[in-house]
N, C-alpha and C positions, 0 to 999 in steps of 0.2 A: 519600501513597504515594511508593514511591520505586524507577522507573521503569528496567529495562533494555533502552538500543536498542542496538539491533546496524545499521550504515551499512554501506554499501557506498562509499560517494563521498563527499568529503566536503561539499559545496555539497548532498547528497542529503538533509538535516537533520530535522525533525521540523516545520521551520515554523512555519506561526500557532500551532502545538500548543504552542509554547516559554513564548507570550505567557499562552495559558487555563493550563498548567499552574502558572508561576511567578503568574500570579493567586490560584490557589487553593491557594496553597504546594507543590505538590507537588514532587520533586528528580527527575532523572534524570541517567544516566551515558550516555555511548557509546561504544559500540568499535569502532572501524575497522579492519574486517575484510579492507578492501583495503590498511591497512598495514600488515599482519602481526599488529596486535592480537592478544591470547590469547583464548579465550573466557573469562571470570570463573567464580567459580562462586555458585549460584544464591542463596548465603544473602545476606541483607537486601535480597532486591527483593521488590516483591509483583507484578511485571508483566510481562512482556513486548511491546517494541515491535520489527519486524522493518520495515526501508523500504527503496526503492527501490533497482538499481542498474543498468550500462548493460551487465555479466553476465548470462549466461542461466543456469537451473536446470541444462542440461544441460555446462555446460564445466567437469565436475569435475575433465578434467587441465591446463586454464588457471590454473583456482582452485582450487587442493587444497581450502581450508577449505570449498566447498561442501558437500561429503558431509558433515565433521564439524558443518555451521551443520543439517543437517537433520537429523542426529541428534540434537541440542541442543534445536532446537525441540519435536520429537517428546518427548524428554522432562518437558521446559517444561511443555506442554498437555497431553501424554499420562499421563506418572506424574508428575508434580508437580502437575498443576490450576491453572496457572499460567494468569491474566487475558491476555487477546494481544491484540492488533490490527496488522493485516499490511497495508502499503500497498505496490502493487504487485509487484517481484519479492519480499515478505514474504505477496502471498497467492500465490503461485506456490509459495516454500518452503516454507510450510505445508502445500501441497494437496498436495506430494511427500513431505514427511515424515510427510502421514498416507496414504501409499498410493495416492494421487490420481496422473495425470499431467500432465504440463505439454509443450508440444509449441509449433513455429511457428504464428502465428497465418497464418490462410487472405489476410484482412486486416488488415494491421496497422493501427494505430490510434492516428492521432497529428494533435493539435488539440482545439478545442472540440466536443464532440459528445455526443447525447443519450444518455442512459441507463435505464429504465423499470425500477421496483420489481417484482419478480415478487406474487404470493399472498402469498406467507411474507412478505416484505419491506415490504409495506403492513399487514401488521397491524402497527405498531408496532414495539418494541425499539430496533434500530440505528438504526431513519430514522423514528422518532417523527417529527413534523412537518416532516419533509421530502415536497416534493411527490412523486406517485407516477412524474411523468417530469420532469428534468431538466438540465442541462447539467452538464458536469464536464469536466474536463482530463485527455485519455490520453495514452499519451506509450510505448507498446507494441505490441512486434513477437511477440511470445509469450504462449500464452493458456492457461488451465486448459483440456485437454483430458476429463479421465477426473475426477470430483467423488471424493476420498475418501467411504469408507462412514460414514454418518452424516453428510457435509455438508449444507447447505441452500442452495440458491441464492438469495440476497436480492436483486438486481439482475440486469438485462440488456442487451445493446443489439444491435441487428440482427445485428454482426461477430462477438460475443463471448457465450457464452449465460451464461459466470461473473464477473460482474461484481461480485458481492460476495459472500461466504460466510459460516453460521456454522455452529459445529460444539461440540457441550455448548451449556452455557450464558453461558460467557465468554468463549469462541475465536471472533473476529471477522476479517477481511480485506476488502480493495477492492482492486482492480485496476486501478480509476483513479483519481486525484489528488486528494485534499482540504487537504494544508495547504500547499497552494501560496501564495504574498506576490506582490507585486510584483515583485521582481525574477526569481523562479525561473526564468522562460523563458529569459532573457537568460544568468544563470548556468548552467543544464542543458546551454543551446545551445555552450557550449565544451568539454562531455564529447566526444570526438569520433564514440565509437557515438550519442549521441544524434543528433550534428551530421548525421551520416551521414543516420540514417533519416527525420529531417523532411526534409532534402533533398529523398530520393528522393520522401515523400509528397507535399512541398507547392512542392518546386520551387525558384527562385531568387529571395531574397527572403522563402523562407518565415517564417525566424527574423522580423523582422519583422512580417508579418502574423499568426502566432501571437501575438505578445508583443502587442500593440494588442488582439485578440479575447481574449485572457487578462485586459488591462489591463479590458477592458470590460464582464467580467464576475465582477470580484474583490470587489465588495459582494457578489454573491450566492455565491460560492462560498466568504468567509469564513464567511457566515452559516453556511450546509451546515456546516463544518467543525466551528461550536463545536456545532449542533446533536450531531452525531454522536459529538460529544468528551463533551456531555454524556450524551447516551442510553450511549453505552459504561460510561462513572464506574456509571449507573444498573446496567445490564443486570449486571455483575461485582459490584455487592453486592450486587442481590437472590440 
């Protein structure tokens, strides 16, 4: 396959993802939308990847290209049938460009914290062998508000009722972190919105105490990742 992500940041990357994909040969490009990058057009990909950034869905007159990245998506998934998987503000711009809302989360949500598989999310697909509750890394102040028509909620967690979606049969997203490394904390923590909002969650010293509980749970959150990386490959060519 040969993969188009769209970045917001550039520390914002794809991740362990980089590691399973160039394993299993696959290629991908990126475009950094936060430096003016163009958007490409759609011929020789078979995928779309949308990740993170410390932008919200709604500063369309901050970031011109957000309106144009959600009509792009929209067509991706929508008239092209294009394979997706959306981590973080990538399931936010999905859930807008199919009609969904996206709004300030009540609680933001940032550190190590649990997550529980709803109905749909425990039969299989996405989180095939993945437990029905478990830890993941948030790292977000804004949440799916309003599910586009025909979403599915796959995950949940007390703060946040969308914590992963899918929508057809190959449109995926998460809301919280899976291809987190070792250093991601430490790099994310110099964006300075991110810097900002662990602060205010976790206080002085936070950036540290984060990175140690991240460090301390990165066997299990790699595992989760390739799990997922694998079940997506699955779910897009059945």
């Amino acid at each position: 396959m040969h993969i188009l992500v769209l970045q917001h940041e550039r520390v914002e990357h794809p991740g362990i993802f980089r590691d399973f994909l160039k394993s299993d040969g696959h290629t991908w490009d990126a475009i950094e939308l936060d430096q003016g990058e163009a958007f490409p057009s759609f011929d020789g990909y078979d995928a779309l990847w949308v990740l993170g950034g410390p932008m919200d869905v709604w500063q369309e007159d901050e970031y011109p290209w957000l309106k144009q990245e959600k009509t792009f998506i929209r067509e991706a998934v929508r008239e092209r049938g294009l394979p997706y998987l959306g981590l973080c503000l990538g399931h936010q711009l999905l859930a807008e460009a199919l009609g969904g809302e996206v709004g300030p989360s009540k609680t933001p949500e940032i550190g190590v914290m649990p997550v529980n598989l709803t109905n749909e999310g425990s039969q299989g697909g996405l989180f095939d062998g993945v437990s029905e509750s478990f830890k993941c890394l948030q790292w977000h102040s804004a949440e799916v508000i309003s599910m586009p028509e025909g979403g599915v909620v796959l995950a949940s967690s007390p703060a946040c009722e969308s914590q992963a979606m899918k929508w057809r049969s190959n449109v995926y997203s998460l809301q919280f972190h899976v291809e987190i490394e070792i250093d991601t904390v430490k790099n994310w923590s110099k964006i300075p919105e991110y810097a900002a909002a662990l602060e205010r969650a976790m206080g002085e010293g936070g950036v540290d105490r984060f990175d140690a509980e991240a460090a301390a749970n990165m066997g299990d959150f790699n595992a989760m990742a390739f799990l997922i990386y694998i079940n997506w490959l699955r779910a897009i060519a059945s």
